[in-house]
C-alpha positions in Angstrom: 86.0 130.7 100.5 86.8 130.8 103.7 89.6 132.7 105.9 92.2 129.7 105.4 92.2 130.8 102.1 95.0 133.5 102.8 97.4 130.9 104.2 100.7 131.3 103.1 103.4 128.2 103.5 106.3 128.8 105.7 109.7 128.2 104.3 110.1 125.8 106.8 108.0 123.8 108.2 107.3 123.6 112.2 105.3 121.7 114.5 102.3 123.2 115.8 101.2 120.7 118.9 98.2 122.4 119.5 96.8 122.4 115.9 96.2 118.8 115.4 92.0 118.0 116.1 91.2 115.4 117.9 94.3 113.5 117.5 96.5 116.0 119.0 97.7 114.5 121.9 99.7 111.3 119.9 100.3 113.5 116.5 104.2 114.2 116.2 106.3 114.6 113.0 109.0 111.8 114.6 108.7 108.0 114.9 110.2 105.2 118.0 108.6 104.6 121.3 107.8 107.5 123.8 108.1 105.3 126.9 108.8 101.8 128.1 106.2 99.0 128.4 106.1 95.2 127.6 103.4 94.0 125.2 101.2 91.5 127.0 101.3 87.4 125.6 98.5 85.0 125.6 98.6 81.6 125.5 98.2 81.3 122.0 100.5 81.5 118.8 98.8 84.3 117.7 99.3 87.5 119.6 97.5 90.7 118.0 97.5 93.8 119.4 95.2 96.2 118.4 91.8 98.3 118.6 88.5 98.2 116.4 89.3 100.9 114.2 88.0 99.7 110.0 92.0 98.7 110.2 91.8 96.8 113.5 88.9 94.8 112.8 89.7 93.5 109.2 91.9 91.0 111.3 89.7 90.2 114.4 87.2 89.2 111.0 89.6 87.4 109.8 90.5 85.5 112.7 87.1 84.5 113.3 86.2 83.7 109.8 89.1 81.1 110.0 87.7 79.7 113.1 84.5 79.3 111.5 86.3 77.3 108.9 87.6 74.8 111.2 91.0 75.8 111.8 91.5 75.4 115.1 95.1 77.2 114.8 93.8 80.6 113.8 92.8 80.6 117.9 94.3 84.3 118.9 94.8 86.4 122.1 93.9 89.9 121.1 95.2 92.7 123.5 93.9 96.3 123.2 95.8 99.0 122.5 94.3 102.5 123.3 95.5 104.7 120.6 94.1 107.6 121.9 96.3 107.2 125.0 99.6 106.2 123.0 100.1 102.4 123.5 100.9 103.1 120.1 104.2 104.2 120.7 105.4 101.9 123.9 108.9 99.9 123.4 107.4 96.7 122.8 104.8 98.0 119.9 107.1 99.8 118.1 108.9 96.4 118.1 106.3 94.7 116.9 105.5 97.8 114.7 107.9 100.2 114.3 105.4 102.6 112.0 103.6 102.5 115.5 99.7 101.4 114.1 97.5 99.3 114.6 97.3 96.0 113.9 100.2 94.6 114.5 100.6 90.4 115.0 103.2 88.2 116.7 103.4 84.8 115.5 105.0 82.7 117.9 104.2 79.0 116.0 107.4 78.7 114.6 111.0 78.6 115.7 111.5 82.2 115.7 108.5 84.7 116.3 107.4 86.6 113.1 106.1 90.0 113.4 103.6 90.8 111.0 102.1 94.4 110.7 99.6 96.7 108.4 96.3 94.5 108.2 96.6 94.0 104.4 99.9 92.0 105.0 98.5 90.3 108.1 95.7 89.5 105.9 97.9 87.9 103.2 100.1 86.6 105.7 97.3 84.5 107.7 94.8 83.5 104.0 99.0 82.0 102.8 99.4 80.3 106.3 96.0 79.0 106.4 95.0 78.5 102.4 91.6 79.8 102.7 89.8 82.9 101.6 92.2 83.7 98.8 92.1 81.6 95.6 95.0 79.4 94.4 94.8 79.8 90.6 96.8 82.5 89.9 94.2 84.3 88.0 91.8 84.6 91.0 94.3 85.3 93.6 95.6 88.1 91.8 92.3 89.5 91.2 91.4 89.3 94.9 95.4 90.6 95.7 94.8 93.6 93.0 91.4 94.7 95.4 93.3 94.5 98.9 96.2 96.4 97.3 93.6 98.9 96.0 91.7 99.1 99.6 95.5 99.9 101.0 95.8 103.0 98.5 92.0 103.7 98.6 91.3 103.5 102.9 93.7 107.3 103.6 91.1 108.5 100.9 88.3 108.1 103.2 90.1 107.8 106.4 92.5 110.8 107.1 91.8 113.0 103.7 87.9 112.6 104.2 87.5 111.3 107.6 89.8 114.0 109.3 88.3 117.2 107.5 85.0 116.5 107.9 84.8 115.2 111.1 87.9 115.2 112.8 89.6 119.0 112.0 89.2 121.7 113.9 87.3 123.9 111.8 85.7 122.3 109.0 87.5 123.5 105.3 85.3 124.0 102.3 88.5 122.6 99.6 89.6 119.4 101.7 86.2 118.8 102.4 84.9 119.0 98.9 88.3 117.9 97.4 88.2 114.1 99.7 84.3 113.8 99.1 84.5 113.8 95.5 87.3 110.9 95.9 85.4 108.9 98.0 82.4 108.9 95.8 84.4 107.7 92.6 85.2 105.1 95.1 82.1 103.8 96.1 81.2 104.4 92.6 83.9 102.5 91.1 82.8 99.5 93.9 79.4 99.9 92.9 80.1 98.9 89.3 82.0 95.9 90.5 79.4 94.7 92.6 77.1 95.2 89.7 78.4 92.4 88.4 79.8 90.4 91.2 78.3 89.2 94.3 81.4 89.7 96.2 84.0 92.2 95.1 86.7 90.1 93.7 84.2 87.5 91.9 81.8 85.4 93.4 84.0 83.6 95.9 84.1 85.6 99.6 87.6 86.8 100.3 90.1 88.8 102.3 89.0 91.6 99.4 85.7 91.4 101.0 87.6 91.5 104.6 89.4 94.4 103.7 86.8 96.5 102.3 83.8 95.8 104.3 84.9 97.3 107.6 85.7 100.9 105.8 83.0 101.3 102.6 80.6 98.8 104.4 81.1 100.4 107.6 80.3 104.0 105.7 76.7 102.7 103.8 75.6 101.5 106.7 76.1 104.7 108.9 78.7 103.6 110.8 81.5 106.0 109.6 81.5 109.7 110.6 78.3 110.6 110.4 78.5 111.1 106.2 75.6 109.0 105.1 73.6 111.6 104.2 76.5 113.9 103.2 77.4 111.6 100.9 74.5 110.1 99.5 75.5 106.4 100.3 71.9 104.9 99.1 73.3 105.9 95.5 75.2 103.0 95.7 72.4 100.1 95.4 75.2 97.0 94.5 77.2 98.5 97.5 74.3 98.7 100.1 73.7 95.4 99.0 77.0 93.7 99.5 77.7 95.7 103.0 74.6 93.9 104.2 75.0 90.1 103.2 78.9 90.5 105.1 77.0 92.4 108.0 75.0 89.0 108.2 78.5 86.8 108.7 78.3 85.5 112.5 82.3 85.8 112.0 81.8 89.3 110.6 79.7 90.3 113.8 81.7 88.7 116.2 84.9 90.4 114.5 83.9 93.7 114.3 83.5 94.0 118.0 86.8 92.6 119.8 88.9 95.4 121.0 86.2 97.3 120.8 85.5 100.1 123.6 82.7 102.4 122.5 79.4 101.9 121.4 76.5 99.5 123.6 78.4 97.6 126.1 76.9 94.1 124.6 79.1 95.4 121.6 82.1 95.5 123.5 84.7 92.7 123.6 88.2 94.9 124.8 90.0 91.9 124.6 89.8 88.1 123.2 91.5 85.1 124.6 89.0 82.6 124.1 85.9 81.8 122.5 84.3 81.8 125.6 84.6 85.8 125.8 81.8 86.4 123.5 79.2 85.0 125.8 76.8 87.2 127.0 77.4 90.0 123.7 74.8 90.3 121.2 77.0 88.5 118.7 76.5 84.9 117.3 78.3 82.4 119.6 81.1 80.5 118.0 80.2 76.9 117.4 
């Protein structure tokens, strides 16, 4: 054990600004806006604001995925919001969001704009408005709804339990560490048996389940989550590895994954989306 070990609670808790990692700077124990600003609007019904965080980019997926299908009224404007600088926390997000996260969506196709946030409700919010990639026997669809609801519980798992202490705290902590490690590998256990006997996760139908997932426990077998491939033995999971793959391999999936995007090789960078056109010249599958 390490020094940590001899910490002792406070009666009452305080704020420490300075003892927050990396995320120090937009960390506070109190929610609202910080400071004024407008939220930009496109020229389409669909406004999201957002960044291509796992959470961000299950809905830039899912907006190309239902442009794939045809339907031409999933077209989106998607405005970046730097998180890291604390657009988060501006007037008009908190309006659109008032837990301050990304994604948040305006609808504006209706009478009366409908604000739509945490990307498992925009998720089911846009597969209901658009009646694709969630099943309508009931059966099916509450199979599909019972994996997105568990990838809403399951994602702080691997995001802020794992995700923070090993990568993200500022000294790394042998309990937390070993405590969120053994989580997430009953996780990609338990999705390992699943896709034992399923090609996708929720049957053998694709589906926002597969939207959901793939951009967290797809994004962490293939090396693209904190650096814990190896940490965590991710080629264990054979049925995993394979599924993360085959959605890698979705032109929508690869166009998706990179809008609001602002690290990484520049021809995987889309910061924002308004059109279609905005993907030329990236090293992603032009939209038909």
């Amino acid at each position: 054990m390490n020094d940590s070990s001899a910490y002792q609670p406070p009666r009452v808790w305080t704020w420490d600004k300075e003892n927050g990692g990396n995320w120090a700077s937009t960390n506070r124990p109190t929610a609202g806006a910080t400071h004024p600003a407008e939220l930009p609007r496109g020229n389409h019904p669909l406004q999201l604001y957002s960044m291509a965080t796992p959470n961000g980019q299950k809905v830039t997926i899912m907006l190309e995925e239902l442009l794939a299908l045809g339907e031409t009224e999933a077209e989106y404007d998607a405005h970046l919001i730097r998180i890291g600088d604390g657009d988060q926390f501006s007037t008009g997000f908190v309006a659109a969001n008032p837990n301050s996260k990304i994604p948040a969506l305006i609808d504006y196709s209706g009478d009366t704009p409908i604000r739509v946030f945490e990307s498992g409700a925009i998720l089911l919010y846009l597969a209901d408005q658009f009646g694709q990639l969630l099943p309508q026997s009931r059966s099916e669809r509450t199979e599909v709804l019972n994996w997105l609801f568990w990838l809403q519980g399951a994602a702080p798992y691997l995001g802020g339990g794992f995700g923070h202490f090993y990568n993200y705290a500022p000294e790394p902590l042998e309990y937390p560490i070993n405590r969120f490690a053994m989580e997430v590998k009953r996780q990609l256990d338990l999705l390992d048996q699943q896709l034992a006997q399923h090609r996708f996760i929720a049957g053998e139908a694709y589906s926002i389940a597969d939207i959901a997932i793939w951009p967290w426990f797809g994004g962490l077998v293939r090396g693209a989550l904190y650096n814990a491939a190896e940490f965590l033995d991710v080629d264990a999971y054979k049925h995993v590895q394979r599924w993360a793959e085959e959605i890698a391999l979705r032109p929508a999936v690869q166009r998706g994954r990179i809008v609001n995007r602002t690290w990484g090789a520049p021809a995987e960078q889309l910061h924002e989306r308004h059109q279609a056109d905005d993907f030329k010249g990236l090293s992603v599958p032009q939209p038909r």
